[in-house]
C-alpha positions in Angstrom: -23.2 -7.3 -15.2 -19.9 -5.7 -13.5 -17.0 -6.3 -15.8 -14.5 -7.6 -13.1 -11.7 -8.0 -15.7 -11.6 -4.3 -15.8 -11.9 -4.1 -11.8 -8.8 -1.3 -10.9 -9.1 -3.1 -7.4 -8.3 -6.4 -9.1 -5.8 -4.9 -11.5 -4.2 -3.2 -9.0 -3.9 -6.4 -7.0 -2.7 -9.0 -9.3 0.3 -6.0 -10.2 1.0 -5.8 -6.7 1.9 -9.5 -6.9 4.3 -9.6 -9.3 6.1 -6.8 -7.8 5.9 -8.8 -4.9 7.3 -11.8 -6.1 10.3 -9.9 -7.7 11.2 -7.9 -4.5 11.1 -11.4 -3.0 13.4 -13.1 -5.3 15.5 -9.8 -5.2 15.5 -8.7 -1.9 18.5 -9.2 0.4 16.2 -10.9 2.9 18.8 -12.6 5.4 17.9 -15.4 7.9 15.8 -18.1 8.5 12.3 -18.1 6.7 10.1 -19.8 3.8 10.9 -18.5 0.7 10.0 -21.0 -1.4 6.5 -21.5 0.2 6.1 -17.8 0.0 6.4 -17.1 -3.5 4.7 -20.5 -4.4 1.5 -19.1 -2.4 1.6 -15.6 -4.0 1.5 -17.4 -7.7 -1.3 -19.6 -6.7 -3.0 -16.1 -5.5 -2.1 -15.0 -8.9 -4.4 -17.8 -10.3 -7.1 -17.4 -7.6 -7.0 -13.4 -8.7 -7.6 -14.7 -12.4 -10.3 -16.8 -11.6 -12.2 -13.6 -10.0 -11.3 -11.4 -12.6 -13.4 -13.3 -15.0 -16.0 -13.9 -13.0 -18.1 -11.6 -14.0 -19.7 -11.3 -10.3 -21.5 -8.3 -8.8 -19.4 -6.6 -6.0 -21.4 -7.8 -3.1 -21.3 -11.3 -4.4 -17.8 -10.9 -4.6 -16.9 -10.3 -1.2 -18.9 -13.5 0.1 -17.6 -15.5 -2.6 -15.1 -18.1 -1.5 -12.2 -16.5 -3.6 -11.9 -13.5 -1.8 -11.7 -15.7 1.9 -9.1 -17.6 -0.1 -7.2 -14.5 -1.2 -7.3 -13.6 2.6 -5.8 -16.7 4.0 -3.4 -16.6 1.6 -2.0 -12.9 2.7 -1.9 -14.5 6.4 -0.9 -17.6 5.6 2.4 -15.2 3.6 2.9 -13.4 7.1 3.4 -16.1 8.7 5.9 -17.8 6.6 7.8 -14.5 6.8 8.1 -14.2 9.9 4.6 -13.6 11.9 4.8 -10.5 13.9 7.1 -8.3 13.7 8.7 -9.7 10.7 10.1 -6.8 8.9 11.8 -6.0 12.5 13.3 -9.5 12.1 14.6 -8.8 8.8 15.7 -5.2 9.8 18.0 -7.1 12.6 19.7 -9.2 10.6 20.6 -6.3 8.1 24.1 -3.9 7.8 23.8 -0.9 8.2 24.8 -0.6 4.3 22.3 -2.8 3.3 19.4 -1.5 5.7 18.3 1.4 3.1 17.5 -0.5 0.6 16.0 -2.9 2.4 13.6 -0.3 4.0 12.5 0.2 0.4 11.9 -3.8 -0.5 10.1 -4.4 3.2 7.6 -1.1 1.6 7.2 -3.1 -1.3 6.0 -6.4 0.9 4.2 -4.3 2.8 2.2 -2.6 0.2 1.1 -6.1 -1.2 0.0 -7.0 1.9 -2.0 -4.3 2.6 -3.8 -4.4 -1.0 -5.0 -7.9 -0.4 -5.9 -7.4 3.2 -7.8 -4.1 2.2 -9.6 -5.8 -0.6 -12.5 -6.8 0.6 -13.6 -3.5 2.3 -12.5 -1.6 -1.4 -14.6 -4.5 -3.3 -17.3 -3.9 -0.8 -17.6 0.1 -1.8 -19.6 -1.4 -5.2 -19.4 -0.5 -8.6 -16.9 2.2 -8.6 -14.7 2.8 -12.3 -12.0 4.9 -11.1 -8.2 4.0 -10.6 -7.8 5.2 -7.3 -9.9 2.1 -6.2 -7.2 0.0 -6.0 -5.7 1.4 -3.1 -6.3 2.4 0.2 -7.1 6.3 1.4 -6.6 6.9 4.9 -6.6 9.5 7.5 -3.3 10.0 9.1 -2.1 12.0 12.1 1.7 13.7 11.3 3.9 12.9 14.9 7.5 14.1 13.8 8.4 16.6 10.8 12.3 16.1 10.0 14.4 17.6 7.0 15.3 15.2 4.5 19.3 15.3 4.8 19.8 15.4 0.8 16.9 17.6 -0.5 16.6 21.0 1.1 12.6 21.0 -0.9 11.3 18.0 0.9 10.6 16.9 4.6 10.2 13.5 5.9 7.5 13.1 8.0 6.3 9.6 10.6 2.5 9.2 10.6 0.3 7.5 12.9 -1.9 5.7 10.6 -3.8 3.8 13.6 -1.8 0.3 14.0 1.6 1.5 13.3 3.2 4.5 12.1 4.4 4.8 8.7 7.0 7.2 6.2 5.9 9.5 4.4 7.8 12.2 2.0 6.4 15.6 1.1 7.6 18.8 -0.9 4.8 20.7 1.2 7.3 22.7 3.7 4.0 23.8 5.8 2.9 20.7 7.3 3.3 20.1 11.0 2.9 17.7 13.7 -0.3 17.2 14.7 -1.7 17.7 11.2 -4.5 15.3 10.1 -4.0 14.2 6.8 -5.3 12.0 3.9 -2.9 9.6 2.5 -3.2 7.5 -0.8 -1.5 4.8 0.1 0.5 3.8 -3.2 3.3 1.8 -4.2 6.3 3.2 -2.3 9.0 5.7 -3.7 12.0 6.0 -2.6 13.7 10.0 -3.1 17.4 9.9 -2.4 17.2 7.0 0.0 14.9 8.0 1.6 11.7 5.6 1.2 7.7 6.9 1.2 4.9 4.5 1.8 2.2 7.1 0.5 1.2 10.4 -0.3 -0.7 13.3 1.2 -3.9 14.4 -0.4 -3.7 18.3 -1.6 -5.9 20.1 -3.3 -5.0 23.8 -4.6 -2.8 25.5 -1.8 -0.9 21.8 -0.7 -1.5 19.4 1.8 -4.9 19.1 3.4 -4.0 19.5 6.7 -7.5 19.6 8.9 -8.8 15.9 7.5 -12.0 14.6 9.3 -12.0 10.6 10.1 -10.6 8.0 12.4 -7.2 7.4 11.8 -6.6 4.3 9.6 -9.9 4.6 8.0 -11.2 6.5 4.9 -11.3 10.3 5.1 -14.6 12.4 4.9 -15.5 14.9 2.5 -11.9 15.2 0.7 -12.2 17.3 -2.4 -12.5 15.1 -5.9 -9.9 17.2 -7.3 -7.5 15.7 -4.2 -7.7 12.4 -6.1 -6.1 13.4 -9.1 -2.5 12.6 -8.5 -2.7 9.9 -7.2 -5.4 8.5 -9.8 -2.4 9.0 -12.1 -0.1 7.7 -10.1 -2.2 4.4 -9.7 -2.6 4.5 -13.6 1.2 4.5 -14.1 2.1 1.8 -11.3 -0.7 -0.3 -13.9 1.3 0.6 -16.7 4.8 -0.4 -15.4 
């Protein structure tokens, strides 16, 4: 019997929603769009969550079970209410430009809950895996643009093609370059001197792995175990927030 209560794909999950609810409540969100139906949705996913957590159900029972095509609708049914698509652009629009960086940083958050729930299934679907860096998503990226970060001489700031959109991502590896195909753990975002990062690349002994095999938004093949590490911690510490 899987022990689902201990599931770091569900754990991960039901964390992501309570720091979604607080960037929600938080968040200098400006215009015209359901906030009250948005939160209310994310606590009832909060109870659906609970319900699977003690379920006690065998991975591929879970992902045919009707609570994870609940979960699902729920995520879209959130988009929606936000603003469909595009609605971080929206949101973005409607922002100063004083207000716009940490905005950035609380639209990372959103999207980062979004992106758990949506990537569930496929995670849940992987079986009977212990291991913390299960509850997120590791996907091959393609570096376009390389910049310096304008307040930290050690770190660059580099946009990644992750397939569907591009997204930010910060690194203290001054070697990579565009065209580099990377891994990225996609984490809980961190923001270093306003400067916000939606993931981080996978190293393993001499920095970032820079010649990653896989389609780009998809998992990565033959990374190194030892590439995990970091982020295995870091997934470990987001749980114990």
């Amino acid at each position: 019997m899987w022990d689902t209560s201990k599931d770091y794909r569900l754990l991960v999950a039901e964390k992501s929603i309570n720091l979604f609810i607080r960037t929600i409540q938080g968040g200098n969100f400006k215009g015209h769009w359901r906030k009250r139906e948005v939160v209310q949705i994310a606590r009832e996913m909060s109870r659906e969550l609970q319900a699977v957590a003690f379920s006690y159900m065998e991975p591929q029972d879970l992902i045919t079970s009707p609570h994870i095509k609940t979960l699902t609708e729920k995520t879209e049914k959130i988009k929606e209410f936000l603003g469909g698509e595009g609605w971080n652009k929206k949101f973005l629009d409607q922002a100063t430009r004083e207000e716009k960086e940490k905005l950035e940083e609380n639209i990372a958050k959103v999207r980062f809950f979004l992106n758990t729930f949506l990537g569930l299934e496929n995670r849940i679907s992987l079986g009977q895996i212990s291991d913390p860096v299960m509850g997120i998503d590791i996907i091959v990226g393609e570096i376009m643009s390389v910049g310096k970060h304008t307040q930290a001489s050690n770190l660059l700031v580099c946009n990644v093609n992750i397939g569907e959109r591009a997204i930010t991502v910060v690194t203290n590896d001054m070697d990579v370059k565009e065209g580099n195909h990377v891994a990225i753990s996609m984490l809980p975002p961190s923001t270093f001197m306003g400067i916000t990062s939606e993931g981080m690349f996978l190293g393993a002994g001499e920095g970032v792995i820079k010649n990653v095999q896989g389609d780009l938004g998809h998992m990565p093949h033959g990374i190194p175990l030892e590439a995990l590490n970091e982020a295995r911690n870091l997934v470990e510490n987001f749980l114990n927030e």
